[in-house]
N, C-alpha and C positions, 0 to 999 in steps of 0.2 A: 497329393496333387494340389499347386497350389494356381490353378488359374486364373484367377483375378489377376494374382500379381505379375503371373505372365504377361497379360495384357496388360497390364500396365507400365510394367517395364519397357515392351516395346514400342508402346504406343509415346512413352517418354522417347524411345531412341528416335523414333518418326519425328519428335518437337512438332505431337500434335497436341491439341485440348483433346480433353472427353466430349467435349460440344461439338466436335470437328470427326473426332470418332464415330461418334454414334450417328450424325447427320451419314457419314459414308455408307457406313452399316444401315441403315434404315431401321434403328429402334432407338428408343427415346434417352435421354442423355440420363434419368432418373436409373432406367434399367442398366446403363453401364457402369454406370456409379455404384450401381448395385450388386453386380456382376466383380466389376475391380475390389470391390472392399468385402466379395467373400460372402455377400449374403443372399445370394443365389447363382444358381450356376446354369449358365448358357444352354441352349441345344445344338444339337449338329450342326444344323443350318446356321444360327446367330454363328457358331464358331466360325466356321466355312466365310461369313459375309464379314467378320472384321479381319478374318488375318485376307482376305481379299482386299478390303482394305487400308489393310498394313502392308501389302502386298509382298505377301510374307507365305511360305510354305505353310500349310497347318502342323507338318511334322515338327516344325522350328516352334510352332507356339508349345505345341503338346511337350518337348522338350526344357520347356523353359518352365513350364508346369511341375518337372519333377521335384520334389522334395526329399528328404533323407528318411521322412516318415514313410516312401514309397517304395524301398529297395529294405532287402534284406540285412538285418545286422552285421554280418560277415561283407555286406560290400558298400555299407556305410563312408569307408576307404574313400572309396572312389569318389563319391558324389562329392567329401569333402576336399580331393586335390582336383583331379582331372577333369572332375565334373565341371566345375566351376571356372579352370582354364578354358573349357571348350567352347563354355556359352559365353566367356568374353571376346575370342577369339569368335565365335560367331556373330553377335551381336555390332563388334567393332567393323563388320564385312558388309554389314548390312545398309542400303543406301538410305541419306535422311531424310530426303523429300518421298512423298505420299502419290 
């Protein structure tokens, strides 16, 4: 699970800063930066208060999160065709203002 770069992905699709992010969210631009590059990881709540607003389903961030390290050998398959159509086809659906 790679959630950082979830967030970061979307937060790119939004054409927001991490400074604009994290002011939304109500924690410090240090902790997102921190958060996006992997070297710690969010709680519930911080999750819940940025894809709020990214204004963004949390299922859609948790989704964006998955990695190939995350499924089973046998449906590795997937992640690398379908998988990857589906979060651009989601992604591209997604509105870009905040």
């Amino acid at each position: 699970m790679d959630l950082g770069n979830a967030i970061k992905t979307l937060r790119k699709q939004k054409k927001i800063t991490q400074k604009q992010l994290a002011e939304l969210s109500e924690i410090s631009a240090n902790a997102l930066c921190c958060i996006e590059n992997g070297q710690s990881f969010p709680s519930k709540r911080t999750i819940s208060k940025i894809c709020s607003s990214l204004k963004i389903p949390e299922s859609y961030m948790l989704l964006f999160s998955i990695t190939e390290d995350d499924v089973p050998e046998e449906k590795k398959f997937l992640i690398r065709t379908l998988f990857e159509l589906l979060k651009k086809e989601l992604i591209h659906d997604l509105p870009c203002e905040v």
